[in-house]
C-alpha positions as CSV (number, residue, x, y, z in Angstrom):
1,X,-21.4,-2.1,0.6
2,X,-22.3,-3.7,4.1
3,X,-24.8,-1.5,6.7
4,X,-23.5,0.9,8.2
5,X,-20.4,1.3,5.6
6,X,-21.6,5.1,4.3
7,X,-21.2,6.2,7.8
8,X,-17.2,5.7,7.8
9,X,-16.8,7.2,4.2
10,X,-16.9,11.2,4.6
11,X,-14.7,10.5,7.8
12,X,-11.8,8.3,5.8
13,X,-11.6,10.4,2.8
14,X,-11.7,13.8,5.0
15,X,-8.7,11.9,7.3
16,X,-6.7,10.4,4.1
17,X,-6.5,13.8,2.8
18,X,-4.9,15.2,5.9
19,X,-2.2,12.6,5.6
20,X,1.6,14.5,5.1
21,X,3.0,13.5,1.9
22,X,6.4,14.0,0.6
23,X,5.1,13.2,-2.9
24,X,3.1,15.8,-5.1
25,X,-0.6,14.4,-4.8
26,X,-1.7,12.4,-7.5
27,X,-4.8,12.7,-9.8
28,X,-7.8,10.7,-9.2
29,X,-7.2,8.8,-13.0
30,X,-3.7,7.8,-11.2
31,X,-4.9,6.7,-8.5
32,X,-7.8,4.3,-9.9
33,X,-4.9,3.1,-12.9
34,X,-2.3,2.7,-10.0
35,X,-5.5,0.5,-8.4
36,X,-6.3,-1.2,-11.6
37,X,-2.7,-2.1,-12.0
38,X,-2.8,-3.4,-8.1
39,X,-5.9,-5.5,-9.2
40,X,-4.7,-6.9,-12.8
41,X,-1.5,-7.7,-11.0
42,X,-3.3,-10.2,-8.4
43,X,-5.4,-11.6,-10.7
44,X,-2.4,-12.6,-12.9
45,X,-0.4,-13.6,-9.5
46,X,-3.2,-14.9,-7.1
47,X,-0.4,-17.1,-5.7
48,X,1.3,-14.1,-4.4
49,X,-1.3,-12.0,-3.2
50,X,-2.1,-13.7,0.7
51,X,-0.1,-10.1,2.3
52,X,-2.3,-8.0,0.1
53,X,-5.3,-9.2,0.9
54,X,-4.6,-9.6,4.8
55,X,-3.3,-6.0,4.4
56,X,-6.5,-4.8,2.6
57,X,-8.4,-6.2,5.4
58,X,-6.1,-5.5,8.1
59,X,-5.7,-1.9,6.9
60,X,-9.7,-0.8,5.8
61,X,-12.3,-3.8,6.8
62,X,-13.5,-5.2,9.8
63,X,-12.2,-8.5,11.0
64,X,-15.7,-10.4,10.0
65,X,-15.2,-9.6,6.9
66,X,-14.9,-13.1,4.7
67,X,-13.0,-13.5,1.4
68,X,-14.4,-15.0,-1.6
69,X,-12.2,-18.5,-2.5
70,X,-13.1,-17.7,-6.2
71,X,-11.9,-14.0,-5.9
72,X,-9.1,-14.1,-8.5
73,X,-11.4,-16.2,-10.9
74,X,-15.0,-14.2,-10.3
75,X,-14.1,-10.9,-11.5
76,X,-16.9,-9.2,-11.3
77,X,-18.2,-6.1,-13.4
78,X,-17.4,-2.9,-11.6
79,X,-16.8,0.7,-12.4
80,X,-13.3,-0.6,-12.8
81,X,-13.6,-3.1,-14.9
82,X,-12.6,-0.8,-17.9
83,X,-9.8,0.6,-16.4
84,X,-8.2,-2.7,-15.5
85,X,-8.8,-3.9,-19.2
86,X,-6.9,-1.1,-20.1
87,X,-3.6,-1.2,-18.2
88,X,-0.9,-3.0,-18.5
89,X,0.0,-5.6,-15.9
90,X,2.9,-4.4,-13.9
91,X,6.1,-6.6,-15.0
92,X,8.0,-6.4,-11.7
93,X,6.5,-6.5,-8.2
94,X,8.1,-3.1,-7.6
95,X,5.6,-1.9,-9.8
96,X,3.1,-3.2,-7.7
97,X,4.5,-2.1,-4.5
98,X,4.4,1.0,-5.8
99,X,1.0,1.0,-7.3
100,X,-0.1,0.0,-4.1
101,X,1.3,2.5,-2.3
102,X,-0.3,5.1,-4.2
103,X,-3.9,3.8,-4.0
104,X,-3.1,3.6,0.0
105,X,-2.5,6.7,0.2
106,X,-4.9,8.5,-1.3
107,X,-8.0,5.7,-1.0
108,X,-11.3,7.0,-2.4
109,X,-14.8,5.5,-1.6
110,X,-14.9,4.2,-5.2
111,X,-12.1,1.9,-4.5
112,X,-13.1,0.8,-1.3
113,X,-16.3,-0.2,-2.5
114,X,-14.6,-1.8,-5.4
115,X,-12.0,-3.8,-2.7
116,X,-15.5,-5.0,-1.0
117,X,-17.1,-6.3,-3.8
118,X,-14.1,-8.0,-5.9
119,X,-12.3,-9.6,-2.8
120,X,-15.1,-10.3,-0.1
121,X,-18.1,-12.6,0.1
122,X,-21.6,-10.8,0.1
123,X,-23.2,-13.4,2.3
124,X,-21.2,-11.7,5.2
125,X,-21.6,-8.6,6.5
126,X,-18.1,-6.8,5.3
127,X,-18.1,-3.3,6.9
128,X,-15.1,-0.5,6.7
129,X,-12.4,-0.7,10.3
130,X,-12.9,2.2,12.1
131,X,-10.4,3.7,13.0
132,X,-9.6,6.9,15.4
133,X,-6.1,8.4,14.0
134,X,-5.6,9.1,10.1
135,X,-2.4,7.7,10.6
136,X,-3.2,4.5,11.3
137,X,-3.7,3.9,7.6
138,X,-0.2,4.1,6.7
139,X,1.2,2.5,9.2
140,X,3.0,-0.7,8.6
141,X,3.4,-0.3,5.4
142,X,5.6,-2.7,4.0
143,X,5.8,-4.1,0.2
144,X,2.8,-6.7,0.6
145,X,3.8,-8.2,-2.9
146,X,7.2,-10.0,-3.3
């Protein structure tokens, strides 16, 4: 991850697990297949995926943050990597929205680091948003896949 990224970790998890639900919490192996689904979804839909990635940004990175062109092609080994050679590639994109929502709401450091390497250029400097409200990170949320 960028400098300075580690910093904003302990603080987003802590403040994503105060978020109110009205859905029983997931496990952690949901979450990262709901994320592997998300991520085998856009790579087999790249042409769809502009809102998602503006909405990754928009909801967890900094503005400076620069996406890869070849992000849907590079695929890069991850801890994922597995998991997303395992699922199935969601069918409909209420799957996805779905999916999506799931990883949103219960975002883990493993995923964000994952987001940062798969979807944004390493000659930048790509570090976490700040942010001062928990809630912010659900805000807006609309279905970012059509």
């Amino acid at each position: 991850m960028g400098a300075g990224v580690s910093q904003a970790l302990p603080d987003l998890t802590k403040w994503v697990e105060q978020l109110p639900s009205s859905k029983p919490k997931p496990t952690l192996d949901q979450v990262n297949n709901s994320y592997a689904r998300v991520v085998k979804y856009a790579y087999a839909n790249p042409q769809e995926c502009d809102i998602y990635l503006a909405d990754i940004q928009k909801r967890f990175f900094n503005t400076k943050c620069v996406f890869l062109w070849s992000w849907s092609e590079a695929r890069p080994k991850t801890p994922f990597s597995q998991i997303i050679e395992l699922v199935d590639t969601p069918s409909a994109s209420s799957e996805v929205i779905e999916a999506y929502r799931i990883v949103v709401e219960n975002i883990t450091p493993d995923i964000l680091s994952d987001m940062q390497i798969r979807y944004f250029d390493p000659r930048y400097t790509c570090n976490l948003r700040f942010v001062g409200n928990a809630s912010e990170y659900k805000t807006h949320f609309d279905p970012v896949f059509r």
